[in-house]
Every structure is written in C-alpha cells, then in structure tokens.
C-alpha positions as CSV (number, residue, x, y, z in Angstrom):
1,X,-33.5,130.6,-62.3
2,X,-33.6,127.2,-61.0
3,X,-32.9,124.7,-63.9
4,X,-35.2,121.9,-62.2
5,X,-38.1,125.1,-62.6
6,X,-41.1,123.3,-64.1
7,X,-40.1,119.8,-63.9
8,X,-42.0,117.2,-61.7
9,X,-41.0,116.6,-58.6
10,X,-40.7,113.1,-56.8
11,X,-42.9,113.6,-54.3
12,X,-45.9,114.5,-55.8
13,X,-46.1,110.8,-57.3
14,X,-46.0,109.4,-53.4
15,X,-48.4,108.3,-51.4
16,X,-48.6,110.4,-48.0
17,X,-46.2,109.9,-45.2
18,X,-46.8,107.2,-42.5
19,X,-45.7,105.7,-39.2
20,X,-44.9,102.5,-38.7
21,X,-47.6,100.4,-36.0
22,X,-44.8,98.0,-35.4
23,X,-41.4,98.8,-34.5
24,X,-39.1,95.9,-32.8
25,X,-35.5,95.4,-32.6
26,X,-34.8,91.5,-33.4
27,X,-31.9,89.2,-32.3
28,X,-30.7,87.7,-35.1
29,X,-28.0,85.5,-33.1
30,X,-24.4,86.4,-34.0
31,X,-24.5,89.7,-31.9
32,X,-26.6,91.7,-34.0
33,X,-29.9,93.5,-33.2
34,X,-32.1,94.0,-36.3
35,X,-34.3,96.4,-36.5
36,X,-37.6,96.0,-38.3
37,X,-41.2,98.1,-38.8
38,X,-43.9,97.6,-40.1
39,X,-46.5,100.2,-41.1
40,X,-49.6,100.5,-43.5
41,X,-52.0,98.1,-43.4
42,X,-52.0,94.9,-40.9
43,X,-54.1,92.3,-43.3
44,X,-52.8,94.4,-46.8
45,X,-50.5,92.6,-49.4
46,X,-47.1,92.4,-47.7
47,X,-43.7,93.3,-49.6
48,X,-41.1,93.6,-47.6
49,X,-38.0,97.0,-48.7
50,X,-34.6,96.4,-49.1
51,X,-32.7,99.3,-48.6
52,X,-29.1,99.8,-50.4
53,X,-25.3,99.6,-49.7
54,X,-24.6,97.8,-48.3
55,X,-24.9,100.3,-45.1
56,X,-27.6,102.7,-46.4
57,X,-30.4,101.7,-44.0
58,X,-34.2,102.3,-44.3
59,X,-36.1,105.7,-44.7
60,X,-39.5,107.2,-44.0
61,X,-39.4,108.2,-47.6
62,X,-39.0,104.3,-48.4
63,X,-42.7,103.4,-47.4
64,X,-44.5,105.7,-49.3
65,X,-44.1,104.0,-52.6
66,X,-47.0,101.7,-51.9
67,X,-50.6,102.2,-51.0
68,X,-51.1,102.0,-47.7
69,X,-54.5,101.4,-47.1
70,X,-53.5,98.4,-49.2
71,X,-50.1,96.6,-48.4
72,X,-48.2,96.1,-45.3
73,X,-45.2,97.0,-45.3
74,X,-42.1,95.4,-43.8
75,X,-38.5,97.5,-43.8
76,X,-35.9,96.8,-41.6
77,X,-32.4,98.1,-41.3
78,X,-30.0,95.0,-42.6
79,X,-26.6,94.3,-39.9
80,X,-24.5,96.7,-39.0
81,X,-26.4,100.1,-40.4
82,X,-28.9,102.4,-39.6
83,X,-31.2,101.3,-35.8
84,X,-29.5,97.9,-36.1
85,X,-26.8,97.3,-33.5
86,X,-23.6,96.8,-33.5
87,X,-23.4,99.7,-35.6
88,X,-20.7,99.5,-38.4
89,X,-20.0,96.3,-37.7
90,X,-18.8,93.3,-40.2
91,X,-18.7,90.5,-38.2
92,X,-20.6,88.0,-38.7
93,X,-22.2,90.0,-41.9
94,X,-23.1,88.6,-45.3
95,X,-24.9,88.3,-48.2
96,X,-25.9,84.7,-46.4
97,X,-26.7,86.0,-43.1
98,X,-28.7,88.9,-44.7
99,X,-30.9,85.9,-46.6
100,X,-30.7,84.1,-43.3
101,X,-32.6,87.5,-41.6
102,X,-34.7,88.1,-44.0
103,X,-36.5,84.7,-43.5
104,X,-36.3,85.1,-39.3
105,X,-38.5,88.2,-40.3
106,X,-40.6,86.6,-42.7
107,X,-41.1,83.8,-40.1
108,X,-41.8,85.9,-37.3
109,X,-44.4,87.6,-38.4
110,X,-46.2,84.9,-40.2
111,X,-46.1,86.2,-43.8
112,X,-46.2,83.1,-46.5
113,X,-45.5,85.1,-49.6
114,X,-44.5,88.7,-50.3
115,X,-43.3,91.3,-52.5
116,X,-40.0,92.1,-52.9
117,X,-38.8,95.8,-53.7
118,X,-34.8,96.8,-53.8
119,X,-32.8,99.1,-55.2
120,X,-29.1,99.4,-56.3
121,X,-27.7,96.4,-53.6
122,X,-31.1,95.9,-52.4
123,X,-31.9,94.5,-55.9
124,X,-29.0,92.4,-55.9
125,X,-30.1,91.0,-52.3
126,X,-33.9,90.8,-53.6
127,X,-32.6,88.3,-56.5
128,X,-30.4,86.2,-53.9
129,X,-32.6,85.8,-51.9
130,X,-35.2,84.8,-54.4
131,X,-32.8,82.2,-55.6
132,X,-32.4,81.2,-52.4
133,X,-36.2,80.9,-51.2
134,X,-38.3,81.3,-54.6
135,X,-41.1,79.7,-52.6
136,X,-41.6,83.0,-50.9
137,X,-41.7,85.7,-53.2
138,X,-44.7,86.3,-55.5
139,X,-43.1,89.3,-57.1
140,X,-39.8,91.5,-57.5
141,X,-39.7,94.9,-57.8
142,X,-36.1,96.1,-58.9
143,X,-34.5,99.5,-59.7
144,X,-30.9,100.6,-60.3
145,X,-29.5,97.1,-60.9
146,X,-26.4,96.0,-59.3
147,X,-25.3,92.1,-60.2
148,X,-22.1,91.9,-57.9
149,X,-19.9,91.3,-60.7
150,X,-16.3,92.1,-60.7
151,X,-17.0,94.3,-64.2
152,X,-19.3,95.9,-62.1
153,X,-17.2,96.8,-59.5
154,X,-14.3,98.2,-62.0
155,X,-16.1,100.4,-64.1
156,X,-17.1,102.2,-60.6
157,X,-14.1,101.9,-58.5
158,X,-11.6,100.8,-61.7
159,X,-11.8,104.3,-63.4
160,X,-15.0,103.7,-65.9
161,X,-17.2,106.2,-64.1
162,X,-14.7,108.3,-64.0
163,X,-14.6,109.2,-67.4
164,X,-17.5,111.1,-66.7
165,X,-16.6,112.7,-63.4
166,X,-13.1,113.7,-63.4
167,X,-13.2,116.3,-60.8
168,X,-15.2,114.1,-58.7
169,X,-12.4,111.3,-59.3
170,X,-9.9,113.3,-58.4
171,X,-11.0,113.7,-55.1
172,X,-12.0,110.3,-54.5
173,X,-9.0,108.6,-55.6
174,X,-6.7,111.3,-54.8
175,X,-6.8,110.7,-51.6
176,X,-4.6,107.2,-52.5
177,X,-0.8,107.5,-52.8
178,X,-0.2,107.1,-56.8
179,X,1.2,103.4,-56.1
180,X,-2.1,102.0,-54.8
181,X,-4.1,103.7,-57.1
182,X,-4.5,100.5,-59.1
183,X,-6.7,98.8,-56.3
184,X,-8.6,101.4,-54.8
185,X,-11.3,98.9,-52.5
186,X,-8.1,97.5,-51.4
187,X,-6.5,100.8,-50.6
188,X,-9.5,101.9,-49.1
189,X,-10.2,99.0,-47.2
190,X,-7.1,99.2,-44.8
191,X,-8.0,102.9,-44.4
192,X,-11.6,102.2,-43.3
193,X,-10.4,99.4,-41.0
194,X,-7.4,100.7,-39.6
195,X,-8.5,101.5,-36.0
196,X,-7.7,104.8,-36.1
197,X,-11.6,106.7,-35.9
198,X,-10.7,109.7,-37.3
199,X,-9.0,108.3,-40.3
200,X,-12.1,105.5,-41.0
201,X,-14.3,108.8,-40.8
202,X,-12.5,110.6,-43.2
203,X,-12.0,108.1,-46.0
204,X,-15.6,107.0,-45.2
205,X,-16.9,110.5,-45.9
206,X,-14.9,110.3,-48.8
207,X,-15.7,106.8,-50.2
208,X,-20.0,108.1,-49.6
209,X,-19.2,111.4,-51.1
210,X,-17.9,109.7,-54.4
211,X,-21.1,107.6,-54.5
212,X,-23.6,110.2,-53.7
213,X,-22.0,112.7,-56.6
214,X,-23.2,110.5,-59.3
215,X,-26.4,109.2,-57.9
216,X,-28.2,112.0,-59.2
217,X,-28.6,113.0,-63.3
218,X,-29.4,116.6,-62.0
219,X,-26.1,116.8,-59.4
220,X,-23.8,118.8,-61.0
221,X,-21.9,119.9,-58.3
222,X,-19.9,118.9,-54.9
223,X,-22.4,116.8,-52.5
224,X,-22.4,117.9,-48.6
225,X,-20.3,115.4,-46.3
226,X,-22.9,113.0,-44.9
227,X,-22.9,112.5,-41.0
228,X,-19.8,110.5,-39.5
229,X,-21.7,107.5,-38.0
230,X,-23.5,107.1,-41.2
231,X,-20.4,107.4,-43.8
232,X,-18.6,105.0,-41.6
233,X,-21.2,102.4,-41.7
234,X,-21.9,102.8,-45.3
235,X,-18.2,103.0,-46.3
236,X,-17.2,100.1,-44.0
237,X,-20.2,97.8,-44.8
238,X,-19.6,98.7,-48.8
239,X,-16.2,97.8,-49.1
240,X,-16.4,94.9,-47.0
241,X,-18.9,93.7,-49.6
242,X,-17.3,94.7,-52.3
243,X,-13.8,93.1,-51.3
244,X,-15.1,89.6,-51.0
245,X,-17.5,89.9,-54.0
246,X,-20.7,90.0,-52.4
247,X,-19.7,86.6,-50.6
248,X,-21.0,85.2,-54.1
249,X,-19.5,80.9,-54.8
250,X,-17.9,82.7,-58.2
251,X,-18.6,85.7,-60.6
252,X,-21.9,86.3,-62.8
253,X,-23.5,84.0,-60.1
254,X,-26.9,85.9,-60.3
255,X,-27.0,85.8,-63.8
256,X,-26.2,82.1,-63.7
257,X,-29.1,81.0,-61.4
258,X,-31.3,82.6,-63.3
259,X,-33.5,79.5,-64.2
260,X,-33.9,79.3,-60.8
261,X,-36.7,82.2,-60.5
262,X,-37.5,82.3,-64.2
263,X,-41.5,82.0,-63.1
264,X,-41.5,84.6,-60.9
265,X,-43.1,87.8,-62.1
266,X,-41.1,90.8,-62.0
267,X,-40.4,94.6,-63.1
268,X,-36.5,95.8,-63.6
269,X,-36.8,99.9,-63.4
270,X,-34.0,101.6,-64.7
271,X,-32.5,104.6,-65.1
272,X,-31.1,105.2,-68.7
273,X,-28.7,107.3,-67.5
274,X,-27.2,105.3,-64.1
275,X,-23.3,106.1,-63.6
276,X,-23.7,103.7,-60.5
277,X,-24.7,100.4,-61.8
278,X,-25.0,101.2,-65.9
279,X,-28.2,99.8,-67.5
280,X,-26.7,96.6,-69.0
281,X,-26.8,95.0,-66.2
282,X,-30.3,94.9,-66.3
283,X,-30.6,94.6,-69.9
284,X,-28.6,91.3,-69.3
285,X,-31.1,90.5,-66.2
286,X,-34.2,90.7,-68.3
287,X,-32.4,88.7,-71.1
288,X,-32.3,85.8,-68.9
289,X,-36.0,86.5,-67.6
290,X,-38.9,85.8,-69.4
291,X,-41.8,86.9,-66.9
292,X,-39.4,90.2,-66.4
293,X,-40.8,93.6,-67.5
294,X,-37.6,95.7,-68.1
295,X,-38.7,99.7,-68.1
296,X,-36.0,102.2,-68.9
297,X,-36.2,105.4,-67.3
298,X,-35.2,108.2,-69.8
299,X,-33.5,111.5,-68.7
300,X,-32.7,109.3,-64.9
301,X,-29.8,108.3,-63.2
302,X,-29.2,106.1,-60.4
303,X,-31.5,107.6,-57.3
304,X,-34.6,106.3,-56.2
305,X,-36.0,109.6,-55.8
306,X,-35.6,110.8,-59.7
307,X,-38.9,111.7,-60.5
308,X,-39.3,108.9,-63.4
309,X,-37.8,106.2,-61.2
310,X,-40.6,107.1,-58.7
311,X,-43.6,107.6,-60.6
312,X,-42.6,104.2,-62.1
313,X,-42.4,102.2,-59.2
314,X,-45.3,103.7,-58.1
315,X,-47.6,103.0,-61.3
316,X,-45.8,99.1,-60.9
317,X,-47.3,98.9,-56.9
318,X,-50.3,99.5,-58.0
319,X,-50.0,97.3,-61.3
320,X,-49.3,94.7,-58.4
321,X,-52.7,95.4,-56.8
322,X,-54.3,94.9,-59.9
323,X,-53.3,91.4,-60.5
324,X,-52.7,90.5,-56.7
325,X,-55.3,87.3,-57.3
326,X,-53.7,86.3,-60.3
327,X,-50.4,86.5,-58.1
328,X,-51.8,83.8,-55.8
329,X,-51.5,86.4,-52.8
C-alpha cells in the first residue's frame, strides 16, 4: 500500500495550469540572454517568482500558486540556467547582476511595485534584492529559508545533514579522495570546472542528487539522476555561489540589513522539518522582522511542492488579495 494513501496531495490546493501571454528572451549586457514570461492577468497585481539554486530555473508548476484571473505574473530563468543563454555559464554571474536583472525586468515592463515570492535561494535573492530596492517591493513571500551564511553552508556540505542521511552521504562525499573530504565545495568545484564534460556531468549529477534526496520529508529512497544539461547548470551555478559566499561584503549580511526592509510586509513559510536550509534561519529572520508572519509547516521538509508548504503559500496569495489596497498596490 502506498504510505502517502490518504494524504493530500499538492496539487489539489493549485490554481489550474496556464500559459504564459508573454514570452521574450532579454539581453542583459554581459553576454547573457534572459529569459522572462509573463502569464495570468495583464492589469492583475504583479509579483514577480524567483526560482532556486542557484541553477534551478522556472516551472509551469511555479505559476500556479497565484490567482490568475488576479495577478500577473512575472518568472524568468536567472543567468546561466534553464531558457537563459549561455547555458551553465558563471561569467559575469552574481548575486549583484541578478539584482541588477531583476530591475531591467521590472523596468521594462513598467511595473512600479510588486510581490516578491522565492524559495530556498530565491528567498535569499528576494531579501537582497529588497535591501537593495525596498522602494519596489510591497510584499515578500518566502519559503525554505536560505541566509547565505557560512553555518549555513557547513551543516549542508560540512557533514550536519549528514547525520541524518548517511547512506546518501556516502555517496555524495564518497566520490572525494579521503584528503579533500574536509572541503567538499572546494573539492567539488575543481571537478565541476575542470573542462573535462564528462567529469563536470558526473559530479554534477552527483552534487543535484545529494540535494534532491533530502528535499523531500516523504523521500526515503535513492532519487533518479536528473538530466545532464540540467545537473551541470545547477551544480556549476551552486557551487560557484556557494564558493564565494553568495558574493555577500561579509557573513550574516542579510541578517544585518535587516532594518533596511523592516516596514515591508512579509510571510516566512517553513517547513519544520527542512534538512536543506534548517528552520532557524528563519526563526532568526522573523526575529529581526517585525511586520514578518513566520508559519511553520509541520510534518514538511524543504520542497515547494509538500502539500503544507503549498496550501500555505496559496492561502498567503490570496491573503495578499485581500489587503492589496492596504498594500498601496
């Protein structure tokens, strides 16, 4: 019998699937070709998706959390990943040029204010760029948060998870001679940027796999190899992240520049049970955020598609709608 037999399923708490009415790819300068859709409705409330990773890329599944007889919504596929071009590709790719996109976006299709919705390292890009422009965001929607903190980073990839998944561990490190072990981004970094394409494949299938085994609370098992191109941009993309600490002026920046957004509204939805990025971090996000509504998730993990995490971030879209006026969209 199947154990999930009974339980809710995601996709009954989302709204129908949708095309987009908009699809363009954007030059962003630099060499890289964005691309960005839009779909729902033209004169709705916009929010604009952040997808994770870095490297993840946008999904269909992605805009049916919100109404769309009632927002507009804007995803696009951030440098490097997904139907932006070149794929896989680092230069010229960080936190700051993300920011920089996001407003080229924002610009060009003549939104003043929006919603914004990430997950995992699209909440940590939601908050930066908030920081960054708090003029243009009447609300944050943020699930599975991720901080870019170095203690972040080692209870992930520094054997902390791995308490809990030895067998998954195994794998993921094993792959590492014993005496690089002790720096495993390092050690996977001159793997997934060695030149050789069938190596970067293979420790990029290997760096997604370790990721996607824990995403879940109901995985309990191995996790099928994702598809070359796409382990190699997520891998690469990832670790080139990860090694230069999100591109971040120093650690616990986020946290720091706080006071910054502290009047924008917000809701933190998290799973209580998130081997990915642990629920203190957002514990220690809503601490610092007065106008923050912190909900955690009980009996979910990391994924967006955990059928609490959804029906949540559903009930908070339409929360949004609610008080849109009082939101000053």
């Amino acid at each position: 019998m199947d154990k999930r037999a009974g339980q809710k399923s995601a996709v009954q708490f989302l709204y129908p699937p949708i095309d987009p009415f908009d699809q363009r790819v954007m030059d962003m300068g630099d060499g890289h070709r964005v691309y960005v859709e839009q779909c729902g409705n033209p004169d709705g409330l916009p929010v604009i998706v952040l997808h994770g990773g870095p490297g993840g890329g946008c999904s269909p599944a992605m805009r049916r959390y919100f109404d769309p007889s009632e927002y507009r919504i804007v995803l696009f596929d951030q440098r490097g990943c997904g139907r932006s071009r070149p794929h896989a590709s680092v230069s010229d790719n960080t936190t700051w040029h993300l920011v920089a996109d996001i407003e080229r976006i924002r610009r060009a299709l003549d939104i003043d204010r929006w919603v914004v919705f990430g997950g995992s390292w699209g909440a940590t890009l939601s908050l930066i760029y908030a920081q960054a422009h708090p003029d243009r965001v009447g609300y944050l929607v943020l699930r599975g948060v991720f901080l870019m903190t170095q203690q972040e980073l080692r209870w992930f990839y520094g054997g902390g998870a791995a308490q809990f998944f030895p067998d998954h561990w195994a794998k993921f490190a094993g792959l590492i001679p014993a005496d690089e072990q002790d720096d495993l981004i390092g050690a996977y970094h001159r793997r997934l940027f060695s030149g050789d394409m069938v190596m970067e494949t293979r420790f990029a299938r290997s760096w997604a796999a370790w990721e996607n085994a824990l995403a879940s609370i109901e995985n309990d098992g191995p996790m099928g190899e994702s598809p070359a191109d796409y382990a190699r941009a997520f891998a690469r993309l990832e670790n080139h992240y990860f090694t230069n600490g999100g591109f971040l002026n120093r650690d616990g920046q986020i946290l720091q520049d706080m006071p910054l957004i502290n009047h924008i509204p917000g809701t933190l939805v998290q799973g209580r049970y998130d081997m990915i990025c642990p629920p203190t971090s957002a514990w220690k996000l809503a601490e610092r955020w007065s106008r923050c509504d912190l909900q955690l998730i009980p009996l979910a993990g990391h994924a967006l598609s955990e059928p609490g995490i959804s029906a949540e971030l559903v009930r908070t879209t339409k929360s949004i709608l609610r008080g849109a006026a009082k939101l000053g969209f």
